[in-house]
C-alpha positions in Angstrom: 6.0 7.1 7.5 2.5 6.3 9.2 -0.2 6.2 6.7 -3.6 4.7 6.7 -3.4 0.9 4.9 -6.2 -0.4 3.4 -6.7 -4.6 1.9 -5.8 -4.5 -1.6 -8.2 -7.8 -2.3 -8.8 -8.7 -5.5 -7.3 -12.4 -5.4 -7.2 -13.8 -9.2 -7.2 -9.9 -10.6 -3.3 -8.8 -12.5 -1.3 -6.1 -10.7 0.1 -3.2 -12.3 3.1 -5.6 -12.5 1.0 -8.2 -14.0 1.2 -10.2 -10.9 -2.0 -12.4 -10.6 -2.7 -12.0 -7.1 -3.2 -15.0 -4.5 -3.3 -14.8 -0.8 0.3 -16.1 -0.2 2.9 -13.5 -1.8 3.6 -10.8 0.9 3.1 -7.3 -1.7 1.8 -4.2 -1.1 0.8 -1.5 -3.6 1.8 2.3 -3.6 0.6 5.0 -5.8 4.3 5.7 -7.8 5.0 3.7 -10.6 8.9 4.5 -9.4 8.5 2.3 -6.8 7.5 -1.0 -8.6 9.8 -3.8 -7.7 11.2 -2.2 -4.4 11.1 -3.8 -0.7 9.2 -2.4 1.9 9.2 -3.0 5.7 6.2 -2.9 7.0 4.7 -2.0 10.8 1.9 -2.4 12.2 1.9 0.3 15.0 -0.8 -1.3 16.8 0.5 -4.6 17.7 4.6 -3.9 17.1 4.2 -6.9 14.3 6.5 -6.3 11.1 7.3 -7.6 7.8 8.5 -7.2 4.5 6.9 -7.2 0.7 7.4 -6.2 -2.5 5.7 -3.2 -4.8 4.1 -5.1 -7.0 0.6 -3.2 -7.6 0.4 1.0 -7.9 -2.1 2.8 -6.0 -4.5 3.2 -4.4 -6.4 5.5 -5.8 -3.4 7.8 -7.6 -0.5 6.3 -9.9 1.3 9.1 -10.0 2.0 10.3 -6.5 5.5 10.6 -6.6 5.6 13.5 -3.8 4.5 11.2 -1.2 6.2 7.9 -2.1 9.6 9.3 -3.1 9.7 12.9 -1.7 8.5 12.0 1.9 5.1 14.0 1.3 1.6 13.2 2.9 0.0 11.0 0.5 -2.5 13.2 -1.5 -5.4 10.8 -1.4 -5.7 11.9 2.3 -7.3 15.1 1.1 -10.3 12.7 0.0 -10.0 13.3 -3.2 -8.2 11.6 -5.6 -6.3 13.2 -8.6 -9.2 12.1 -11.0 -12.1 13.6 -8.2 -12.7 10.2 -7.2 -13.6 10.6 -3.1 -11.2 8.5 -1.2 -10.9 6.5 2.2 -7.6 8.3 2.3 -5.7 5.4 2.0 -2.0 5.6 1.3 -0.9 2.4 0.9 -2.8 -1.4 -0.1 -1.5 -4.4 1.7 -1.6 -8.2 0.2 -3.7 -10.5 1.7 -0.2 -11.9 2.8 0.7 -8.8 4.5 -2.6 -8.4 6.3 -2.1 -11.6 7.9 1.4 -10.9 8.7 0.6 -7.5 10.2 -2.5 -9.6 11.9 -4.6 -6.1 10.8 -8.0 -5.7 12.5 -9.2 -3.6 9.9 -8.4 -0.6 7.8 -5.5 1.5 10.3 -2.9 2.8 10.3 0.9 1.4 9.2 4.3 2.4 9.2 6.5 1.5 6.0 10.0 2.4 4.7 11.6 1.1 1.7 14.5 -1.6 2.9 
């Protein structure tokens, strides 16, 4: 699924997971705590570049968005409004600093993922 991706950040600050987060372990994080723990291949659809990483953070912006992660749905922060009215960037998915690099992102775009 192509969603928009968006830099997670936050180097030194504890994942849902309660990884402490550095710039070197490839993770991503996506808003279903179902998915936790699971590998993910990554695209970047502008340059063809790929990877893989781990769920180790949930979000952004929902935790519960098991429709989109599991089912296949469009993630519902795309509507700009998050489950708590929060307005979004309509991110679906956060990439690692890692994964950025890997995916050699421009900015915030567009990525293709699929659990491996």
């Amino acid at each position: 699924m192509i969603v928009k991706a968006t830099r997670e950040g936050l180097v030194g600050n504890r994942t849902a997971s309660g990884y402490v987060i550095d710039r070197f372990v490839p993770f991503i994080a996506l808003p279903a705590r179902k998915a936790l723990y699971r590998a993910v291949r990554l695209t970047n659809p502008a340059n063809g570049r790929t990877t893989a990483a781990l769920v180790l953070d949930v979000g952004p912006w929902n935790i519960a968005d098991d429709a989109y992660v599991i089912g296949g749905a469009r993630p519902q922060a795309e509507s700009g409004v998050d489950n708590y009215g929060r307005v979004t960037n309509g991110a679906g998915i956060d990439l690692s600093e890692r994964v950025w690099a890997d995916l050699a992102m421009a900015g915030n775009g567009p990525i293709e993922w699929e659990f491996i």
